[in-house]
N, CA and C atoms of all chains as a GROMACS GRO file, in nm:
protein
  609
    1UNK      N    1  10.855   7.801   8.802
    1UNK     CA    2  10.829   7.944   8.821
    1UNK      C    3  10.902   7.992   8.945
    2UNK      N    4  10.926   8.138   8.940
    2UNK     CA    5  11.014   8.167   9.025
    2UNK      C    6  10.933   8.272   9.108
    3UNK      N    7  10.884   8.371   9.065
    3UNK     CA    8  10.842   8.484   9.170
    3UNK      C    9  10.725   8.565   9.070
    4UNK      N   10  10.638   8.624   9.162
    4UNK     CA   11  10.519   8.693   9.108
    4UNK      C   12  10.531   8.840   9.131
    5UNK      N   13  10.516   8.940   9.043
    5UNK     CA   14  10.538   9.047   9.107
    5UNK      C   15  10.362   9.132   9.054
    6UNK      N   16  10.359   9.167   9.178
    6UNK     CA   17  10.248   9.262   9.160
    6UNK      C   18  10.235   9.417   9.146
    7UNK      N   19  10.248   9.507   9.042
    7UNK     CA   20  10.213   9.653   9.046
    7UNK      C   21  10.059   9.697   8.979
    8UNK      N   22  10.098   9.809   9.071
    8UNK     CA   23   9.983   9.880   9.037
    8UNK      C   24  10.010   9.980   8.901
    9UNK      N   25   9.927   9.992   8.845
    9UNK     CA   26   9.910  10.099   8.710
    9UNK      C   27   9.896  10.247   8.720
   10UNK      N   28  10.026  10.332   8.670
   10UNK     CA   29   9.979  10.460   8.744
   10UNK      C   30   9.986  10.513   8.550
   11UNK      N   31   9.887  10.587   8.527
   11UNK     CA   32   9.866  10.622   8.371
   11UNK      C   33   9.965  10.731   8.331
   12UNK      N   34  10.036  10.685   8.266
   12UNK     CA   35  10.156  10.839   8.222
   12UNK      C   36  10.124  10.836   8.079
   13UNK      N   37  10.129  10.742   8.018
   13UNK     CA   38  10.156  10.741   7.869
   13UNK      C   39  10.004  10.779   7.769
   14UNK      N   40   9.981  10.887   7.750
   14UNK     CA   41   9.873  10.947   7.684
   14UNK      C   42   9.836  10.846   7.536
   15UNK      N   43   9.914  10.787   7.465
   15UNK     CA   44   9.900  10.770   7.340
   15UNK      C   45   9.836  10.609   7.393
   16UNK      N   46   9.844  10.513   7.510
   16UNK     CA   47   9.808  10.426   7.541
   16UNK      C   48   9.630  10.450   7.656
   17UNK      N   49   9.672  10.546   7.684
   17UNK     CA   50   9.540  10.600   7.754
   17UNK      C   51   9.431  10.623   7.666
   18UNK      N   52   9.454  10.695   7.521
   18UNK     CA   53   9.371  10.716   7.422
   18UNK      C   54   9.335  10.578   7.366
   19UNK      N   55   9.388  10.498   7.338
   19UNK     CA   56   9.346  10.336   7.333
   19UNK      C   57   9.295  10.331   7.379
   20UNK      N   58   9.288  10.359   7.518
   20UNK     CA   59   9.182  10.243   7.627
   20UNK      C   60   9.047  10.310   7.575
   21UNK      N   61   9.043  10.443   7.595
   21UNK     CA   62   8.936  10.552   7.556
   21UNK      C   63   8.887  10.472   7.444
   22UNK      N   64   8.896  10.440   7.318
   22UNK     CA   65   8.906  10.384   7.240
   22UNK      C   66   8.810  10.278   7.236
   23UNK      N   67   8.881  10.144   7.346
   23UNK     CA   68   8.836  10.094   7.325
   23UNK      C   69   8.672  10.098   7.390
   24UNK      N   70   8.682  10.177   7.488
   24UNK     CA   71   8.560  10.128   7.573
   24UNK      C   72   8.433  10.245   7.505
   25UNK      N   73   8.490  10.310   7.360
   25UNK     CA   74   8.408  10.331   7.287
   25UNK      C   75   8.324  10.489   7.336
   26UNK      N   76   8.459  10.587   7.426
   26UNK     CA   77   8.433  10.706   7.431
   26UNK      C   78   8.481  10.825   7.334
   27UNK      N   79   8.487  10.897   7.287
   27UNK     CA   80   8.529  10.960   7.176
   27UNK      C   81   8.602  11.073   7.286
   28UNK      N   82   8.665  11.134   7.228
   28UNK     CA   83   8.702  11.325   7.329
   28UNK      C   84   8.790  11.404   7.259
   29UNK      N   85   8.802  11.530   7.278
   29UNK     CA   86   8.870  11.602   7.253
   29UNK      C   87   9.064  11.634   7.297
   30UNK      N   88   9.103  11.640   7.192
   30UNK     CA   89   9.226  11.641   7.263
   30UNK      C   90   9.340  11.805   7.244
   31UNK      N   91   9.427  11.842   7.335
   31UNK     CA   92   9.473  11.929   7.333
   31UNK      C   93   9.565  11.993   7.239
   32UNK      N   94   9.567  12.077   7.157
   32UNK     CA   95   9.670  12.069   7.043
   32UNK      C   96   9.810  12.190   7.124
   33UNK      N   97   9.891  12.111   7.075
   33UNK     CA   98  10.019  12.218   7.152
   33UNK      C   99   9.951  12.237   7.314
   34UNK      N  100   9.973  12.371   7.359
   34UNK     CA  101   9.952  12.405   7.446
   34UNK      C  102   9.812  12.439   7.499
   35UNK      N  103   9.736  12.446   7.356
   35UNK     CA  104   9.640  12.492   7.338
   35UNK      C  105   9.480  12.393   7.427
   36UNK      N  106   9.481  12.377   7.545
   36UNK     CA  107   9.382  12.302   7.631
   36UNK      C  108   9.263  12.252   7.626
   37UNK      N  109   9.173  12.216   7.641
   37UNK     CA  110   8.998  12.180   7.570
   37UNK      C  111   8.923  12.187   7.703
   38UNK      N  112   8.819  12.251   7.668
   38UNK     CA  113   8.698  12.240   7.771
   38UNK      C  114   8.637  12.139   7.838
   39UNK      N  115   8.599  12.114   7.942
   39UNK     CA  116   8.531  11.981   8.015
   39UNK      C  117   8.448  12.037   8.086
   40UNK      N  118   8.307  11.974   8.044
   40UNK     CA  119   8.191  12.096   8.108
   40UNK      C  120   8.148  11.991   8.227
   41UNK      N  121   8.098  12.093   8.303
   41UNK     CA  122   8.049  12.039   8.421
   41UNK      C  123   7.910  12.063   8.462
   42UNK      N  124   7.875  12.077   8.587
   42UNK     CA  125   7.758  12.140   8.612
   42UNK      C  126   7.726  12.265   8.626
   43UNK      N  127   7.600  12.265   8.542
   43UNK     CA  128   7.511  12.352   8.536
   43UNK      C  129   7.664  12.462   8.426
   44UNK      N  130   7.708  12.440   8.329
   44UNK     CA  131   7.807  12.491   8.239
   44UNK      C  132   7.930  12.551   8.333
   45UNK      N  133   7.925  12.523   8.412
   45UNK     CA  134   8.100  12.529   8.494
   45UNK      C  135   8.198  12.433   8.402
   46UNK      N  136   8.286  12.500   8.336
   46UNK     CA  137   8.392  12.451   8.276
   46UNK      C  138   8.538  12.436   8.362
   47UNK      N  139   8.626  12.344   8.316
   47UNK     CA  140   8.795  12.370   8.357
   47UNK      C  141   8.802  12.326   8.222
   48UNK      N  142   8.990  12.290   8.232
   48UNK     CA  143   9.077  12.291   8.133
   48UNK      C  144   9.113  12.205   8.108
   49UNK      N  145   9.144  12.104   8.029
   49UNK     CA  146   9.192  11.979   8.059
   49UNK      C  147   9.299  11.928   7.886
   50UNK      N  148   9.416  11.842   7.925
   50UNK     CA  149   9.433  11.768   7.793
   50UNK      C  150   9.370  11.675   7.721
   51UNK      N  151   9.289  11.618   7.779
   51UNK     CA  152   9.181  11.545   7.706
   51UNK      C  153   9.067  11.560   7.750
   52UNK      N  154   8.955  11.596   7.682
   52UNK     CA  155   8.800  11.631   7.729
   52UNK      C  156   8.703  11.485   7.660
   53UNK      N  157   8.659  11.396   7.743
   53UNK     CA  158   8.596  11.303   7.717
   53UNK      C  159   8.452  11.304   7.731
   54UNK      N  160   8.379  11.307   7.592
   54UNK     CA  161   8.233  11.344   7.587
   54UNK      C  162   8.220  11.233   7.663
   55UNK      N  163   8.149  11.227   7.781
   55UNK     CA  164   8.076  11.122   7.830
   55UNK      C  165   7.938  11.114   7.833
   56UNK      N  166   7.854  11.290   7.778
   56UNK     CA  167   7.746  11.260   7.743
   56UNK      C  168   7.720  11.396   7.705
   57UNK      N  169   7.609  11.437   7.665
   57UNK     CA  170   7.583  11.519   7.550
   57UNK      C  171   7.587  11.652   7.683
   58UNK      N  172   7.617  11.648   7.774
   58UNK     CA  173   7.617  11.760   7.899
   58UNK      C  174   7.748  11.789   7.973
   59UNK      N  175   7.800  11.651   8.034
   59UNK     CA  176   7.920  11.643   8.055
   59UNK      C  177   8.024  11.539   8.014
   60UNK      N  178   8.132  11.644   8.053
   60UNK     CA  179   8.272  11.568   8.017
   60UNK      C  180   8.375  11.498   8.081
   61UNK      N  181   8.466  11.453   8.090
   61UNK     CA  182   8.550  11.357   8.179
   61UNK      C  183   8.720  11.454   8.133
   62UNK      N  184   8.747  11.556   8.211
   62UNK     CA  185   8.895  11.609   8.149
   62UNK      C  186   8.981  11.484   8.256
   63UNK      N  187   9.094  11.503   8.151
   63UNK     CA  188   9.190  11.430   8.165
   63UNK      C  189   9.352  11.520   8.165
   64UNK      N  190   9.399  11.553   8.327
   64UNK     CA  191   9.463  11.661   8.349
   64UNK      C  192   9.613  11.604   8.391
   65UNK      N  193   9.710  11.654   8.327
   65UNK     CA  194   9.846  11.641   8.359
   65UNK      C  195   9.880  11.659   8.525
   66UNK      N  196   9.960  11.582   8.572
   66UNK     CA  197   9.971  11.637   8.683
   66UNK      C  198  10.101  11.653   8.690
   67UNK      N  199  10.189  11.736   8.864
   67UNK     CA  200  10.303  11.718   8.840
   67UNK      C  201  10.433  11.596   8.848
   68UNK      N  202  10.345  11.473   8.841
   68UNK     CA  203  10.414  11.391   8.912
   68UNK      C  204  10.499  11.287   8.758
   69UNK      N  205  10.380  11.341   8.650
   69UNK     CA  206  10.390  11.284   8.561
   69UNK      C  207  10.283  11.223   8.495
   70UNK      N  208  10.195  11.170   8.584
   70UNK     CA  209  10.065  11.086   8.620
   70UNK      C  210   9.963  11.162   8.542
   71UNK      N  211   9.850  11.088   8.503
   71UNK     CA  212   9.736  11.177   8.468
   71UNK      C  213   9.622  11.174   8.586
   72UNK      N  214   9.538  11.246   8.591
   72UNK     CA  215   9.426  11.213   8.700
   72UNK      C  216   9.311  11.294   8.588
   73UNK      N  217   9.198  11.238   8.650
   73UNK     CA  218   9.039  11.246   8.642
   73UNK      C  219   8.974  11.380   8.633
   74UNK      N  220   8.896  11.444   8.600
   74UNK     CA  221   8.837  11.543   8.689
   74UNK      C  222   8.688  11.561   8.610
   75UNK      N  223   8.593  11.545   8.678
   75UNK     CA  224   8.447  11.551   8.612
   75UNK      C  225   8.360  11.587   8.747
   76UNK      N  226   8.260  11.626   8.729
   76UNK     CA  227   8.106  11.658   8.771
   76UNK      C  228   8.048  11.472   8.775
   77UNK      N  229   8.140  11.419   8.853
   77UNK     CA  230   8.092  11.261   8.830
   77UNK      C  231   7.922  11.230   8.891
   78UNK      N  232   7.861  11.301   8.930
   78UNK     CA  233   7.744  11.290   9.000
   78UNK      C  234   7.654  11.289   8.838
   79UNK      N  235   7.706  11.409   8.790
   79UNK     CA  236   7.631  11.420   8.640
   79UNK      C  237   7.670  11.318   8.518
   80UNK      N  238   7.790  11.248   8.545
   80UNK     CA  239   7.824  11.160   8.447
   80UNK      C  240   7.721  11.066   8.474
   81UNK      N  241   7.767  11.024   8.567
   81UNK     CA  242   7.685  10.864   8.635
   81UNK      C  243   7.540  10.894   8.573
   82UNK      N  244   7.470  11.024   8.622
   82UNK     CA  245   7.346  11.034   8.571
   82UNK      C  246   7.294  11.068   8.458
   83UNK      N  247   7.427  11.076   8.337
   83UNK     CA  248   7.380  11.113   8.207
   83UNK      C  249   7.446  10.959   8.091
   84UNK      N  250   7.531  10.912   8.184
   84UNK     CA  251   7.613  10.807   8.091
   84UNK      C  252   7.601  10.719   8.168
   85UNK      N  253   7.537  10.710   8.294
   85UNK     CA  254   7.543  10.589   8.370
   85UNK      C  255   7.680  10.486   8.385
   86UNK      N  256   7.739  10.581   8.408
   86UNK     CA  257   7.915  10.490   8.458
   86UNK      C  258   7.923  10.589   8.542
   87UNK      N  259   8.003  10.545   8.702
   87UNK     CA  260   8.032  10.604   8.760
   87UNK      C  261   8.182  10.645   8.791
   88UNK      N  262   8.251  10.773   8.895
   88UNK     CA  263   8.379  10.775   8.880
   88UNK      C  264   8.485  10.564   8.888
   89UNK      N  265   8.413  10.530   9.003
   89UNK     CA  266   8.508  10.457   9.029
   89UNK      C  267   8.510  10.311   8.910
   90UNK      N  268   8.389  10.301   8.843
   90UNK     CA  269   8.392  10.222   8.745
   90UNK      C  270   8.424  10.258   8.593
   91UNK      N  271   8.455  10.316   8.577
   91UNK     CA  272   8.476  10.474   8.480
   91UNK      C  273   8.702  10.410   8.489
   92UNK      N  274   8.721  10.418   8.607
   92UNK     CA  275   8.843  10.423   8.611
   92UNK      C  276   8.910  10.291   8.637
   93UNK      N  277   8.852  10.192   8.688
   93UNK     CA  278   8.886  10.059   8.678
   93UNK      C  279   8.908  10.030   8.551
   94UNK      N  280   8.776  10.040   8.460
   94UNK     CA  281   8.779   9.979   8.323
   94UNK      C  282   8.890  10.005   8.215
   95UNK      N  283   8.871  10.157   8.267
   95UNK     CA  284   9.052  10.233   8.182
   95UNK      C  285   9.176  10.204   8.202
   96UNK      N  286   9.200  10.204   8.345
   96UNK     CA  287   9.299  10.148   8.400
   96UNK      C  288   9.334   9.976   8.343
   97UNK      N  289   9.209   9.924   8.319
   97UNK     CA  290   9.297   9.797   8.270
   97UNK      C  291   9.301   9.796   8.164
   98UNK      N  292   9.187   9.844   8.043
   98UNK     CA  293   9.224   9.838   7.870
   98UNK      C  294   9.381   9.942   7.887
   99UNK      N  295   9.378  10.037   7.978
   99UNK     CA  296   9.518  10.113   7.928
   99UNK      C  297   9.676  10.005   7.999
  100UNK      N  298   9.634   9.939   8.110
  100UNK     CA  299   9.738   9.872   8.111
  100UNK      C  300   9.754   9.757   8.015
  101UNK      N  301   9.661   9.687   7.968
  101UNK     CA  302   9.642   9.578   7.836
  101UNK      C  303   9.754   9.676   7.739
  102UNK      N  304   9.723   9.778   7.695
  102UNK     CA  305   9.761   9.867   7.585
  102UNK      C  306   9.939   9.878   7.581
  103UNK      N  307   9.970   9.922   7.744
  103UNK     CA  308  10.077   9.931   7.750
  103UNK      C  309  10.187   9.824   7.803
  104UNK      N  310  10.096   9.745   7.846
  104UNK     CA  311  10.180   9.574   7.843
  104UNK      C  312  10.193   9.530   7.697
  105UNK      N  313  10.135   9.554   7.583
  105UNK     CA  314  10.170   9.473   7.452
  105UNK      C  315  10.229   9.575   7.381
  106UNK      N  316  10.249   9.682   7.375
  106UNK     CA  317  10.372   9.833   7.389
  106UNK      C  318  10.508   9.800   7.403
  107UNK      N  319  10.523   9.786   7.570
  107UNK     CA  320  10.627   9.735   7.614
  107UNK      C  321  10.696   9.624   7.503
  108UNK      N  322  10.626   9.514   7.517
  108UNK     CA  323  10.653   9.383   7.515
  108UNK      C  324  10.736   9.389   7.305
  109UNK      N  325  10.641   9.449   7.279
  109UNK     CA  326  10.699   9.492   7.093
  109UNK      C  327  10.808   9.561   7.129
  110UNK      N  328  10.796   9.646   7.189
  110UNK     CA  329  11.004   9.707   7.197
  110UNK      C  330  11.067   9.658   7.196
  111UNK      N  331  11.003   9.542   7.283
  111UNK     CA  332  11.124   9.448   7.346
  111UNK      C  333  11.169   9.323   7.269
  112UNK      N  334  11.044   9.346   7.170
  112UNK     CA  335  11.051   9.250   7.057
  112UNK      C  336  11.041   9.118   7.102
  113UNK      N  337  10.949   9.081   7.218
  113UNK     CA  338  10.876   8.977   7.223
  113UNK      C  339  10.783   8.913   7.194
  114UNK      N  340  10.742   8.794   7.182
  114UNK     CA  341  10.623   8.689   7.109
  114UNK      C  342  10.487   8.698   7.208
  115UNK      N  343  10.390   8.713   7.193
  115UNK     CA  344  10.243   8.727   7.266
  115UNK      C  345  10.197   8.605   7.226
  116UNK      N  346  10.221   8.476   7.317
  116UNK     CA  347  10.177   8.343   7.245
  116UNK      C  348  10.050   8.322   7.282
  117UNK      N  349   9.926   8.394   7.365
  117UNK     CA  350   9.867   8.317   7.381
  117UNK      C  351   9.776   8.484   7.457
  118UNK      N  352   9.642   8.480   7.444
  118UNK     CA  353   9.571   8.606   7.488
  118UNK      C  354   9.474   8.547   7.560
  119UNK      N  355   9.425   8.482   7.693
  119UNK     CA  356   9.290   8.477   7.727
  119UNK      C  357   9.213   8.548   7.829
  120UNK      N  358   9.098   8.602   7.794
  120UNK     CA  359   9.000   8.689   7.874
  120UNK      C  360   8.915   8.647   7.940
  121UNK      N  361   8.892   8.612   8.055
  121UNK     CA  362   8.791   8.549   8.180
  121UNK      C  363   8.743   8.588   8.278
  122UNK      N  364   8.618   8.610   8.327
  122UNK     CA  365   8.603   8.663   8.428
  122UNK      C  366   8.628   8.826   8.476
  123UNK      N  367   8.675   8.894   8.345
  123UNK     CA  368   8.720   9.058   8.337
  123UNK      C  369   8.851   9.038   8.389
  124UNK      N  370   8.932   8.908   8.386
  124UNK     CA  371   9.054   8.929   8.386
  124UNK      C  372   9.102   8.902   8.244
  125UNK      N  373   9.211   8.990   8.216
  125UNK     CA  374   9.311   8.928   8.043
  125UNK      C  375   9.439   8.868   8.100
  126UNK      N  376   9.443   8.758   8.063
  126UNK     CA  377   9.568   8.684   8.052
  126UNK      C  378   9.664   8.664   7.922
  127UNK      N  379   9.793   8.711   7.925
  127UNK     CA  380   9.854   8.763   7.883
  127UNK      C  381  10.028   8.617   7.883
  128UNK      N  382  10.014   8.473   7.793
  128UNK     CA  383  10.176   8.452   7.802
  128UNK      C  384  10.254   8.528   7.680
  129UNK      N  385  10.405   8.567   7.759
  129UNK     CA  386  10.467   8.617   7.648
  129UNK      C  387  10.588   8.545   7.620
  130UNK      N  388  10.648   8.537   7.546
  130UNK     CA  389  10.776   8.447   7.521
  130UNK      C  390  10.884   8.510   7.511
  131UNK      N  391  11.019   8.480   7.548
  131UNK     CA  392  11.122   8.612   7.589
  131UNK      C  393  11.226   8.542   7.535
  132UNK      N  394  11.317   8.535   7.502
  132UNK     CA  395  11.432   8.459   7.485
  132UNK      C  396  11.580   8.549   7.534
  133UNK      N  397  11.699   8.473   7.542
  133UNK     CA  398  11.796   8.520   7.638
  133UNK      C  399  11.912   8.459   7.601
  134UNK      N  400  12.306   7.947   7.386
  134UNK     CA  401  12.243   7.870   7.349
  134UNK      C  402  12.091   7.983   7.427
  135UNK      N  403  12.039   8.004   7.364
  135UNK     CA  404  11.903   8.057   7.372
  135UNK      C  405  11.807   8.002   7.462
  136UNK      N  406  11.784   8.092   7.562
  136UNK     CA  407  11.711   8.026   7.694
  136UNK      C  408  11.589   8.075   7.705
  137UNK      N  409  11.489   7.994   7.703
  137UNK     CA  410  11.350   8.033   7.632
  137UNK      C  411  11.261   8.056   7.811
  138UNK      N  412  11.194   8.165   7.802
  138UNK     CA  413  11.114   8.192   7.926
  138UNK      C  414  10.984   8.291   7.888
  139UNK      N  415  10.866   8.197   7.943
  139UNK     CA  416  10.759   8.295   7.965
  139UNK      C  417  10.729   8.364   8.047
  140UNK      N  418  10.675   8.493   8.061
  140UNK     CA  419  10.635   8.593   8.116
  140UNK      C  420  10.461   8.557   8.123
  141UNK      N  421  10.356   8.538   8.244
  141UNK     CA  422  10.231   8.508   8.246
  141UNK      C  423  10.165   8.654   8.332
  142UNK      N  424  10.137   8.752   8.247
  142UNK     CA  425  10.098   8.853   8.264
  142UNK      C  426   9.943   8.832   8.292
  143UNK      N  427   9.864   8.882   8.390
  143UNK     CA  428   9.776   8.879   8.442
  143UNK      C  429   9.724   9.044   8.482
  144UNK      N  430   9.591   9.109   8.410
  144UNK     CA  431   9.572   9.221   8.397
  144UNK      C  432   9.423   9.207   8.479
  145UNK      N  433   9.382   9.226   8.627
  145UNK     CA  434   9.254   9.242   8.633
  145UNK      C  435   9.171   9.329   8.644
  146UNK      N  436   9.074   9.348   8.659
  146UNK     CA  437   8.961   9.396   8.644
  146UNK      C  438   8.990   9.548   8.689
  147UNK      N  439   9.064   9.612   8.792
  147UNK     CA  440   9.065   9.732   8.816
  147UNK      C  441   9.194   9.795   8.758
  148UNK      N  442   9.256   9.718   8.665
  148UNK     CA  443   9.422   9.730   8.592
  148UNK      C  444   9.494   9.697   8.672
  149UNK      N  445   9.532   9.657   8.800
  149UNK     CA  446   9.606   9.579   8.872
  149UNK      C  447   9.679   9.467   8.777
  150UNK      N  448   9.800   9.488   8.766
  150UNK     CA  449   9.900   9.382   8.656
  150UNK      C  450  10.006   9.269   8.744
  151UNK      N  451   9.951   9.159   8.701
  151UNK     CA  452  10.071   9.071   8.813
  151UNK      C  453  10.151   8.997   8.704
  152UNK      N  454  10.278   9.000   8.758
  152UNK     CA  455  10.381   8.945   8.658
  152UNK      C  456  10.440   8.801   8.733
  153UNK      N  457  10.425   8.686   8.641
  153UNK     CA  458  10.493   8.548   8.693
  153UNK      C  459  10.572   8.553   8.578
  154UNK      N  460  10.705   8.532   8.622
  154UNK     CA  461  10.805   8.411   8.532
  154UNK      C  462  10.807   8.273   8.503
  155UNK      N  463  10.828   8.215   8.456
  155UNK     CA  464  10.839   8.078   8.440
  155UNK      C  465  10.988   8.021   8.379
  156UNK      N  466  11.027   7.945   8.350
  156UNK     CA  467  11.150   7.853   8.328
  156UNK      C  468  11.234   7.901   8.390
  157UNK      N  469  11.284   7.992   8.467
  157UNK     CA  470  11.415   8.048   8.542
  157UNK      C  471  11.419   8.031   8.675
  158UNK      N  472  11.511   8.028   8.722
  158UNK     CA  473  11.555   8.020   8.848
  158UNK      C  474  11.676   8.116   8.887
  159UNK      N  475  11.691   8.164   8.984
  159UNK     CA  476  11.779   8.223   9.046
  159UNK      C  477  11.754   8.408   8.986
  160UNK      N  478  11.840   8.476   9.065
  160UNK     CA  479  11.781   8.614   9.008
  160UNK      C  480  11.754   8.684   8.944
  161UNK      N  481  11.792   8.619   8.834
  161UNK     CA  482  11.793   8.674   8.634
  161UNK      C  483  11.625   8.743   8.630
  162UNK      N  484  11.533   8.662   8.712
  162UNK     CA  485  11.402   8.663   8.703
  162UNK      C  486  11.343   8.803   8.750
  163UNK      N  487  11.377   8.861   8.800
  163UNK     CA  488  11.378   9.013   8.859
  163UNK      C  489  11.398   9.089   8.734
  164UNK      N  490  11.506   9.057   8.720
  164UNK     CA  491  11.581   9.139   8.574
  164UNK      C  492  11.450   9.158   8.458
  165UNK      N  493  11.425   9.040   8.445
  165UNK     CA  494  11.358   9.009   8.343
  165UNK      C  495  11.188   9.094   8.317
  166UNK      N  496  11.149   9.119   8.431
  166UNK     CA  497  11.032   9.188   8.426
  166UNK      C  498  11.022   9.308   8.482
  167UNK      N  499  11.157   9.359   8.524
  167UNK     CA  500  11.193   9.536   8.522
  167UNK      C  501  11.100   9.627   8.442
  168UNK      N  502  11.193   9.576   8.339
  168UNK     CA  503  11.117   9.661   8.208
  168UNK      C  504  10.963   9.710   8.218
  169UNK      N  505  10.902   9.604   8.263
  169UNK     CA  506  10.753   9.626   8.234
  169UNK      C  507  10.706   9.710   8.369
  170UNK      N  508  10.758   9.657   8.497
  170UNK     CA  509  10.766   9.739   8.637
  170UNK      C  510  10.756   9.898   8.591
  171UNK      N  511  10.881   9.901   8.562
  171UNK     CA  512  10.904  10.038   8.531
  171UNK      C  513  10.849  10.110   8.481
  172UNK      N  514  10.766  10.075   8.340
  172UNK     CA  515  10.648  10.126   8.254
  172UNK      C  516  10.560  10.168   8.310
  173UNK      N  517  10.486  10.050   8.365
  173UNK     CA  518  10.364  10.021   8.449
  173UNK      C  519  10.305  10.099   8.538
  174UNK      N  520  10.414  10.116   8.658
  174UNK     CA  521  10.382  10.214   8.783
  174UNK      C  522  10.481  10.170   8.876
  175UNK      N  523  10.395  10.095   9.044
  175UNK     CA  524  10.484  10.066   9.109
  175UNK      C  525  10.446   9.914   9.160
  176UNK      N  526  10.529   9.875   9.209
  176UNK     CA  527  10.566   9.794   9.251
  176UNK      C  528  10.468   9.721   9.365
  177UNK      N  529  10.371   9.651   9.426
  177UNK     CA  530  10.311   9.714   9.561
  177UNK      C  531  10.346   9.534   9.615
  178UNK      N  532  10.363   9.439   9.542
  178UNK     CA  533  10.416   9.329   9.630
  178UNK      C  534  10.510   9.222   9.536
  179UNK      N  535  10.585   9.184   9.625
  179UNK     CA  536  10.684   9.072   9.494
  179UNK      C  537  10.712   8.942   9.606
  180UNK      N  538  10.663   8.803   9.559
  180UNK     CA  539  10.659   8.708   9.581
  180UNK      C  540  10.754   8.633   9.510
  181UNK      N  541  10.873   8.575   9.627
  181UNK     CA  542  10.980   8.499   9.546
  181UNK      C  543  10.931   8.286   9.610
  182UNK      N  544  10.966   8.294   9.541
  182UNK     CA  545  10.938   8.102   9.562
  182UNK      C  546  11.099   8.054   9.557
  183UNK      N  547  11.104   7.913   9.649
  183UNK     CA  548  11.174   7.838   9.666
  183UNK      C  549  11.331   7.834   9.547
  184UNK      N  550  11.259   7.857   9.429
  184UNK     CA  551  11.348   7.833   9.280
  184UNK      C  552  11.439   7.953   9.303
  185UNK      N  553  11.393   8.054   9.355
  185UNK     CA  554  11.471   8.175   9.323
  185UNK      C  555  11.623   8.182   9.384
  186UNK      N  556  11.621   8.080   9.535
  186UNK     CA  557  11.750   8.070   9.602
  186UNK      C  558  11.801   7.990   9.557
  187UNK      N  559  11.738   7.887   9.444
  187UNK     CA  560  11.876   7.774   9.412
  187UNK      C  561  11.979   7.796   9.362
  188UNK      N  562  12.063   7.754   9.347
  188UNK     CA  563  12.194   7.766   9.240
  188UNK      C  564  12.116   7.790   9.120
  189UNK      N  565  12.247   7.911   9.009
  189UNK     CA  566  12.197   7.851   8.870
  189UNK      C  567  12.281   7.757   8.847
  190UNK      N  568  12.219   7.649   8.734
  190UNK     CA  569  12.321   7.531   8.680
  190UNK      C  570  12.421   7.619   8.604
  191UNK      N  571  12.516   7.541   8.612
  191UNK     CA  572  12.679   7.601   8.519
  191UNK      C  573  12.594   7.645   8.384
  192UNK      N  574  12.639   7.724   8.344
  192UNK     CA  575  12.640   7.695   8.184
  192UNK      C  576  12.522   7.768   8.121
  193UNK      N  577  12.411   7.762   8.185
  193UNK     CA  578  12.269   7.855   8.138
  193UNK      C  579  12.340   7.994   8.153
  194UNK      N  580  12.272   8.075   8.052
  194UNK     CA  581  12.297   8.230   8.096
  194UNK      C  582  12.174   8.252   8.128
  195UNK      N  583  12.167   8.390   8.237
  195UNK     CA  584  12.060   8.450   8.254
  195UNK      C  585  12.050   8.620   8.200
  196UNK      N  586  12.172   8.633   8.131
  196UNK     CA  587  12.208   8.751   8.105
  196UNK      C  588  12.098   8.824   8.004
  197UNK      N  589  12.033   8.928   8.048
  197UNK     CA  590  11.956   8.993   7.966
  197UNK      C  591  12.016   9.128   7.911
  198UNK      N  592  11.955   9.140   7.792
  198UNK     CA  593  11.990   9.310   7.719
  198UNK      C  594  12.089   9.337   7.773
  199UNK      N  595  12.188   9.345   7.774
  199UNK     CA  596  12.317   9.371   7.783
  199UNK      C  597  12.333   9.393   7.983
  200UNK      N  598  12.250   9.351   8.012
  200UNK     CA  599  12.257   9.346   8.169
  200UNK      C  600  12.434   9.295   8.218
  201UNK      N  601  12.452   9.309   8.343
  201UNK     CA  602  12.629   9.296   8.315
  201UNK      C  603  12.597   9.155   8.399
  202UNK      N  604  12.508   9.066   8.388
  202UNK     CA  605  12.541   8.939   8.469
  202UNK      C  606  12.596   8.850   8.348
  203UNK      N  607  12.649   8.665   8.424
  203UNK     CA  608  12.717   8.646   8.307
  203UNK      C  609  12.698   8.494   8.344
   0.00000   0.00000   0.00000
């Protein structure tokens, strides 16, 4: 082995973000065209968002374009935590890695590489892939 | 002649993604996990080991996707 490289996950790719959503078994609304979706907050304070994630029958989790490219967060997280019992910062760990899982085996099919081997431990996924050259 | 290398992708708990190479030596190994860098986000540490300054042997390619090494 030669070198380890470590990055961090910054979420751009919507169609891999909706996976993660997916998997961790949240449903939401999504934006058609230009056309934006509601994300309610407290006490019915709404914004705008491209993806509105029921997180519970009160509030929502929008999911807002930014200009960087990036997506970011935006909820009444005091009311999530207390209606869905997940909070912001565990809320975004969990996504952050089913969406990087999503977009590491993405990548890796473009590239038309082999996924020899998948193991999950400890809330880490381990991931060998086989590359040829 | 087809030079076979794994990629040991490591995804934890807060999506933090760490990328190891395996069978290569010398700088091809950079090359090789761009791709996914780039996707991913950024970059925040890269650990090279001993292998990475050796010579390559004659004759292996490390040449990827039409990369211009040779």
């Amino acid at each position: 082995m030669s070198h380890f490289t470590s990055v961090k996950t910054k979420i751009r790719d919507l169609t891999c973000l909706k996976r993660a959503l997916d998997d961790l078994a949240f449903t939401y609304d999504e934006a058609v065209e230009e056309q934006l979706v509601t994300v309610r907050g407290y006490q019915g304070e709404t914004t705008e968002a491209v993806l509105s994630v029921r997180a519970s029958k009160t509030y929502d989790i929008g999911v807002k374009a930014t200009a960087d490219g990036t997506f970011e967060f935006v909820a009444d997280w005091w009311g999530v935590e207390s209606t869905r019992g997940v909070g912001e910062e565990e809320f975004i760990k969990k996504l952050t890695q089913r969406y990087s899982y999503h977009k590491v085996m993405e990548e890796i099919r473009k590239k038309g590489y082999t996924l020899e081997e998948e193991v999950s431990e400890d809330d880490t996924i381990q991931l060998r892939v086989r590359t040829w050259s | 002649m087809a030079t076979k290398k794994d990629l040991v992708i490591t995804i934890g708990p807060d999506g933090e993604v760490t990328i190891e190479v395996e069978g290569v030596a010398g700088p091809g190994c950079l090359d090789l996990t761009k791709f996914l860098e780039d996707e991913l986000g950024e970059v925040t540490d890269r650990q090279l080991s001993s292998a990475y300054y050796q010579e390559e042997e004659e004759g292996v390619s490390i040449s990827l996707d039409g990369g211009d090494h040779s």
